[in-house]
N, C-alpha and C positions, 0 to 999 in steps of 0.2 A: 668408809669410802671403798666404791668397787672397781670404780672409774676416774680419772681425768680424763678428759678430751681438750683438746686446744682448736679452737679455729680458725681458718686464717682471716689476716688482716692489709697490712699492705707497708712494703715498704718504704725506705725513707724518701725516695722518687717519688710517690703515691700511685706505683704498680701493683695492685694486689699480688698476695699470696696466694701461689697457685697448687698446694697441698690439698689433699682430702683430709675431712677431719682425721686427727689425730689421737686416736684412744692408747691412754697408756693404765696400766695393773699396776698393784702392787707387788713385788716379787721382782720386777723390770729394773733392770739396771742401763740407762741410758747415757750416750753421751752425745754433748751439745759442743761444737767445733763451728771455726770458720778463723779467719786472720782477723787482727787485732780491730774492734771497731767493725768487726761487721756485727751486731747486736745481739751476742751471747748472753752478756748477763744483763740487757733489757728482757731478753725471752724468759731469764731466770724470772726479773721483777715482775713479768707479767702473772707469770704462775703463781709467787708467794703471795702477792695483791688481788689473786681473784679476777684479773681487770674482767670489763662485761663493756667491749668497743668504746671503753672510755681514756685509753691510754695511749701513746702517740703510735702504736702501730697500730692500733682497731683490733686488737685480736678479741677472741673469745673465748671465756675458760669455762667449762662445765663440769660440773661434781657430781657423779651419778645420773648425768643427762639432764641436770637443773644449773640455770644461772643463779648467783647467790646475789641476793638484793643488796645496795651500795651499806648499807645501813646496819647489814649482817656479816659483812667481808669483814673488817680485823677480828671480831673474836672468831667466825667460823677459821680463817687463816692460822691464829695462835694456836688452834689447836690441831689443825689439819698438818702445819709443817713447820720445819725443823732446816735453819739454815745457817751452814758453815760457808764462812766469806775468808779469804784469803787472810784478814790481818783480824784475829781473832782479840780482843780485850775486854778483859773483868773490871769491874768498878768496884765490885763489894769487896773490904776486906775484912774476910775470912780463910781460915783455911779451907783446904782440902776437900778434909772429913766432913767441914762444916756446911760450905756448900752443898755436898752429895746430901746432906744428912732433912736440910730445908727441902732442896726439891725431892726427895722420899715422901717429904710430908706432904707439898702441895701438891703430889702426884696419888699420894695415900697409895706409900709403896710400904714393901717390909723394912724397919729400921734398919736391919742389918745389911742390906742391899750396897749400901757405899763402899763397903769392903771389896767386894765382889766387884764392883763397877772399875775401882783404882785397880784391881790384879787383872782386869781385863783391858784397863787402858796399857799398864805397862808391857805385855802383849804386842805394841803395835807401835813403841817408840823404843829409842834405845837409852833416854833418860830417863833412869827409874821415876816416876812418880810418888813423893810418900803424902800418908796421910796429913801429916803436919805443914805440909808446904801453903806458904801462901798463896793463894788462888791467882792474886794480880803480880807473883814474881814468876810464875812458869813462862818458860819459854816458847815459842809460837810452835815447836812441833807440840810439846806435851800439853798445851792448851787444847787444839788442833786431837790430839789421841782421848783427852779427858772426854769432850764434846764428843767424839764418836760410841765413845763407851756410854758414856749418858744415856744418849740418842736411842742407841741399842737394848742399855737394859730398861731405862727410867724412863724415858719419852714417849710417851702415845702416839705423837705423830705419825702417819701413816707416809707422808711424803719427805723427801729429805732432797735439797737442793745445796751441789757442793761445788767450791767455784775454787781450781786449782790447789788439788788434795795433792800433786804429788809432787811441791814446794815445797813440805811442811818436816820434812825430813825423816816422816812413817814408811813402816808398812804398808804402801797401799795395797796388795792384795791380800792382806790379813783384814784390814779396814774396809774395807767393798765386804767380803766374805761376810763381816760380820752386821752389816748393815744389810744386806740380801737376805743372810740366815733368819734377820727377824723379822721380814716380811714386808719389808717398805719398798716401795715405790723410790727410784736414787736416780736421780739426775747430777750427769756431773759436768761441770765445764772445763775442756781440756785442751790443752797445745800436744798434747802427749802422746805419740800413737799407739804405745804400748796401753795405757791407760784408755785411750778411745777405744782399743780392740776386745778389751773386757766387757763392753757392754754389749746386748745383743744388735742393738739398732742404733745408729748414728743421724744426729740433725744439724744438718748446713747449714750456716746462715752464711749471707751476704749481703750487703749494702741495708744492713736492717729487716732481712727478710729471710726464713725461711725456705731458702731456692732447690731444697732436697734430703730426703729421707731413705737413710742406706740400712739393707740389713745386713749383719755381719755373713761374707759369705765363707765356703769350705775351705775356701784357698787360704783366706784372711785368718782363718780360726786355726791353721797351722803354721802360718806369721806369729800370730800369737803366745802358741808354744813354743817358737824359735826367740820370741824376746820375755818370755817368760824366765828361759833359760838364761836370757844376759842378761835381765833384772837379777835373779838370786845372786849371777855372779858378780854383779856393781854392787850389792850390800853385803854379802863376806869380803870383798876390797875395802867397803867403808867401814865394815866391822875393822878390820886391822890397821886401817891409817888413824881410825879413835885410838888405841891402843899405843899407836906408837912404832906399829912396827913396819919395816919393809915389806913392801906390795910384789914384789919379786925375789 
């Protein structure tokens, strides 16, 4: 994939959407905003479904400047993206190891790759992750870190759709970093403005629509720096209240 495009459709009124088409890269770290209910994670579902004006906003989704026929959207989709939803849950039980060790295979990755995937999740939570742990006892951040590390080393997907990553009790700019560094395409859905200023271009919605497309400006991107700095300092305070110890 060299392209998604989106285009518009209309919203929940049946005002169209007044954007120009929307081409988005891989390497693009985007974020998707608006207040509760105005149709952020419908725009997610629209992108992960391919929709082709068949979905209640009408939108349009193009993959390299082609619509994908109704009949070819879930497997081209399975393979195209990669999506982390707020309340993450395993079915299979297996551990760890065992999982990373399956999807190696049905990825036809190198065996020893799982290793490498856990020292890279643990990275980006503060609960260690071990091999032996059961898959369906982890906690919603270390689930949440597993899935990014996966994503990053083992996933093909080129697109990655992530719907309030900075809930999960991570790193999220170690987690962004390492999701950008492998070249996907990251759409994130956020309440967070620190988290929304990471990306380069910001997407509004409201009342179901699409009403605005911002790019990060110069002023913004040294905002950024200033709560980058309070970020580090909220997670060396939450380093030491895990601990036990006085924050003053």
């Amino acid at each position: 994939m060299n392209t998604l495009t989106i285009l518009p459709g209309h919203a929940r009124d049946g005002a169209p959407e007044t954007f120009e088409a929307l081409s988005l890269k891989p390497g693009e770290i985007l974020a998707v905003v608006g207040n509760t209910g105005s149709g952020k994670s419908r725009l997610i579902k629209d992108i992960e479904q391919l929709v082709g004006r068949d979905s209640v906003t009408g939108r349009l989704i193009l993959l390299d400047g082609a619509r994908i026929a109704p009949a070819n959207r879930l497997l081209v989709s399975d393979r195209l993206v990669a999506h982390l939803s707020q309340n993450m849950r395993f079915v299979l039980d297996v551990t760890v190891a065992e999982f990373l060790r399956l999807h190696c295979l049905c990825r036809d990755k190198a065996a020893n790759l799982p290793a490498s995937v856990i020292a890279l999740a643990n990275t980006i939570t503060p609960e260690p992750i071990l091999p032996g742990n059961s898959l369906n006892l982890l906690s919603g951040g270390q689930s949440r870190a597993l899935m990014i590390a996966d994503i990053a080393m083992v996933c093909d997907s080129p697109i990655v759709l992530i719907d309030e990553l900075e809930n999960a009790g991570i790193d999220k700019k170690r987690a962004f970093g390492l999701l950008a560094d492998s070249g996907k395409l990251i759409l994130i859905v956020t309440h967070d403005p620190h988290t929304a200023l990471m990306a380069s271009r910001r997407i509004i919605l409201e009342g179901g629509a699409i009403v605005r497309i911002l790019e990060r400006s110069k002023e913004e991107a040294l905002l950024s720096g200033e709560l980058d700095r309070s970020y580090e300092r909220q997670r060396a305070l939450q380093q030491r209240m895990r601990k036990g110890e006085r924050l003053i």
